[in-house]
N, C-alpha and C positions, 0 to 999 in steps of 0.2 A: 578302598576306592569306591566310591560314587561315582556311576554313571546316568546322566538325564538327557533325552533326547528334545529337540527342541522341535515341533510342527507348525507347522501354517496353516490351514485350513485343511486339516488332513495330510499334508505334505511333509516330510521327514528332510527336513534343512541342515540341520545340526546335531553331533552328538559333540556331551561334554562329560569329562572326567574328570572328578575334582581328588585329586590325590592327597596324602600329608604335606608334599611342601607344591605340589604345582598346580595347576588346573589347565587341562589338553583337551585341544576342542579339532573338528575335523564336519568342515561344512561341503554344502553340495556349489556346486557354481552353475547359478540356475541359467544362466544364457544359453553353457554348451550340458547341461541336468549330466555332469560327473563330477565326483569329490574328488576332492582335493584330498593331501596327505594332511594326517594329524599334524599339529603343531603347538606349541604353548599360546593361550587365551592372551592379547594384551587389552588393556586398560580400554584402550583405543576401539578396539572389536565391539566392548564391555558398552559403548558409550552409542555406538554405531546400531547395535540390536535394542536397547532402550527404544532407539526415535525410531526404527524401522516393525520391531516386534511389541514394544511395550514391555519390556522383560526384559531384566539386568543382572543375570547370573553371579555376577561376583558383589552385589548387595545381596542377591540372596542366601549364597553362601555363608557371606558377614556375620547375617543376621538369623540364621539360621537355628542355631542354638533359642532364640527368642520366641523363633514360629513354634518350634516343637513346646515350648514351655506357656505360651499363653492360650495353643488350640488346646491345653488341657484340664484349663482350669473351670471349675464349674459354673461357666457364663455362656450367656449366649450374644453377649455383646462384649468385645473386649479391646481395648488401644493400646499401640506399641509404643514402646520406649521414644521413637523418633515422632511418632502422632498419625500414623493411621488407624483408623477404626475397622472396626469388620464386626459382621454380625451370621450368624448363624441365621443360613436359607431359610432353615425349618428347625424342629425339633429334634428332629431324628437326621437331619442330612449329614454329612458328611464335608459339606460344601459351606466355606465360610466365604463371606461376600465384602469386599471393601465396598465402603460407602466415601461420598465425598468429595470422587477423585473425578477427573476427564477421564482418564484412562484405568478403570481399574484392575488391579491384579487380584484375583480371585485365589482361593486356594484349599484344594482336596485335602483332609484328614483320615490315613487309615489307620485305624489303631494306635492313636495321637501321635503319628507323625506326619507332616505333609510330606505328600507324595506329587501334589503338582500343583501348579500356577497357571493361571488359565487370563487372558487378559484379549478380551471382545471387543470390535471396533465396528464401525457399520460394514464393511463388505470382510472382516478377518476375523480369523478366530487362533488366536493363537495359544500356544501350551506347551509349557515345559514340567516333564514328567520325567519321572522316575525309572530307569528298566524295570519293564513288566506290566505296572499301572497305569497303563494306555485305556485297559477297559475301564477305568473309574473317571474318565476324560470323555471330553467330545471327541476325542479320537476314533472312539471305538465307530461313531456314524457313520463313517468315511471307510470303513472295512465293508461295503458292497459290492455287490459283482456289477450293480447296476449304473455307481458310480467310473469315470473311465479312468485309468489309471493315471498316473502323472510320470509319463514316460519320454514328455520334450521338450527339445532346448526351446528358448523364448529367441524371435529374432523378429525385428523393424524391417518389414517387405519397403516401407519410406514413409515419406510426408507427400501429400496431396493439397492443391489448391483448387475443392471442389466449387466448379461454377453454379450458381441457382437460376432461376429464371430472369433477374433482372443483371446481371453477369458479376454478382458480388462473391468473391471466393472465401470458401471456407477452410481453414486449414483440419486437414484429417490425418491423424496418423493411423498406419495400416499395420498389427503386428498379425505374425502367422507361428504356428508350433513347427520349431526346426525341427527337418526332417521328416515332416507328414509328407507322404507321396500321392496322396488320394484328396479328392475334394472335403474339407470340413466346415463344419455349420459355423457360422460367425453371429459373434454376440456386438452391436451395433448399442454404441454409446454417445450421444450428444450432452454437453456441458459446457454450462457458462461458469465454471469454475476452473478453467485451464486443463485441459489433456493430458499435461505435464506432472501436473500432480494427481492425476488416478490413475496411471498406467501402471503403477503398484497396485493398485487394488486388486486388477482384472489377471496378473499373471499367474494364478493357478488356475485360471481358465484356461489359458495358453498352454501351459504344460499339462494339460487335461486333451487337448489335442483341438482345441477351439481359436477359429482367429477372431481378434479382436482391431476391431473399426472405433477411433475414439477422435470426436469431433468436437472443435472450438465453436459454441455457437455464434454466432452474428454478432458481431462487435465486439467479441471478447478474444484476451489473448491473443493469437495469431491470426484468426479471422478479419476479413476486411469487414466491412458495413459499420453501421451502428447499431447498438443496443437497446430493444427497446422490450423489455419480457415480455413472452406468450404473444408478438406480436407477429412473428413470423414462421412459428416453429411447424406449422403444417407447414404452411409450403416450405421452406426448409426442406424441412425431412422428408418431405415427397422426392424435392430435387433430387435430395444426399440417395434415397432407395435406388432409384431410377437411373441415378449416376453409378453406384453397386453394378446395378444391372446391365447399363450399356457396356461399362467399362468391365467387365470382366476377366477379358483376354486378358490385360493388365494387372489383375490382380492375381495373376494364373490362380492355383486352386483354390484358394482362399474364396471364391466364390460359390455360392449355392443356391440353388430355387428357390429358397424360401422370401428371397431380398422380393423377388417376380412377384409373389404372394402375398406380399405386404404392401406395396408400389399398388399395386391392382385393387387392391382391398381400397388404402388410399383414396385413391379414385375414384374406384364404381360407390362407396360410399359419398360421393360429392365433396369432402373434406379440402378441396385442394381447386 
């Protein structure tokens, strides 16, 4: 038996065990952060963690026998049977690098065998490793005391239609870490690229114990107005700080001085 655990930015999602005839997988269910019971891997799962982690456990399995026999041979650039290429970081690394791809699957060699798959996005970092070989991963960065832990559930406090100065609403979704009892610091995001599609990005910030504010800018998505770039994004975001700040009560703890700090800064800098 093979067992590899699957993380997200630090984050321990899944483990998987690839038997002689089965492969049994036991993930976490990040809304209420507890696992679920093991179960057998389906196809389905297989296809699901591709489009959400970049990482397809049972292609790598497949293929498997192929990694171990082409990180061995003496190149430092080499292409698989199916046509991805990878090239060795360095001379001495360890780390062989797909080239090519959108998304690429990177992959650790220890003593010619891989031991992990590593596939980078702009806000993720994801890794499927081996039991043990955490420390040859970005894994290991995420073992600080100064990092917080990932100890809560993800939950939508709602959707907001923030008013601006001229009464054009913006829709804002508000998530908070389930379960925090204390005020925490919020990471405040605006985008003309829909809310809907980064709200995956930001939840290990969530389970990090951080609320997260994710705003459709002006004429996009759910937002009223029209769009016109960089044309109103001060004031905007003056409004959106200032709306943080009044509304508070509303947000119960999910709020924090810093929004005050930033609204004012806004301001007494003239920007607005």
């Amino acid at each position: 038996m093979e067992r590899y655990l699957l993380y997200r930015s630090g984050i321990h999602d899944a483990t998987i065990e690839f038997e002689a005839d089965k492969i049994l997988y036991r993930e976490r269910d990040i809304i209420e952060n507890k696992w679920l019971d093991t179960r057998q891997f389906p196809k389905e799962k297989a296809t699901e963690w591709e489009e959400y982690y970049h990482i397809n456990p049972l292609s790598i399995w497949r293929n498997f026998s192929e990694y171990k026999d082409i990180f061995r041979r003496d190149s430092d650039r080499v292409t698989t049977s199916w046509g991805d290429i990878y090239s060795k970081e360095n001379k001495h690394s360890q780390l062989w690098v797909q080239r090519k791809k959108k998304f690429p699957l990177d992959v650790v060699v220890n003593g010619g065998e891989p031991v992990a798959f590593i596939s980078v996005s702009r806000e993720v970092c994801n890794v499927f490793v081996k039991a043990g070989y955490e420390n040859h991963t970005p894994v290991e960065y995420w073992k600080n005391d100064l990092i917080s832990e990932a100890k809560y559930g993800v939950e939508l406090h709602g959707t907001f239609m923030v008013p601006m100065r001229d009464n054009v609403r913006l829709a804002t979704d508000v998530w908070i870490p389930k379960g925090a009892s204390k005020p925490r610091p919020v990471i405040f995001v605006r985008t003309p690229y829909g809310k809907n599609s980064y709200k995956n990005a930001y939840v290990q910030f969530i389970q990090r114990g951080y609320g997260v504010v994710i705003q459709d800018t002006r004429g996009r998505e759910e937002s009223e107005g029209k769009w016109i770039p960089m044309a109103y994004e001060m004031e905007d975001g003056d409004d959106s700080l200032k709306w943080n700040t009044y509304n508070s009560s509303s947000l119960k703890y999910l709020f924090y001085k810093g929004f005050k700090q930033w609204s004012r800064l806004v301001t007494k800098l003239g920007w607005c």
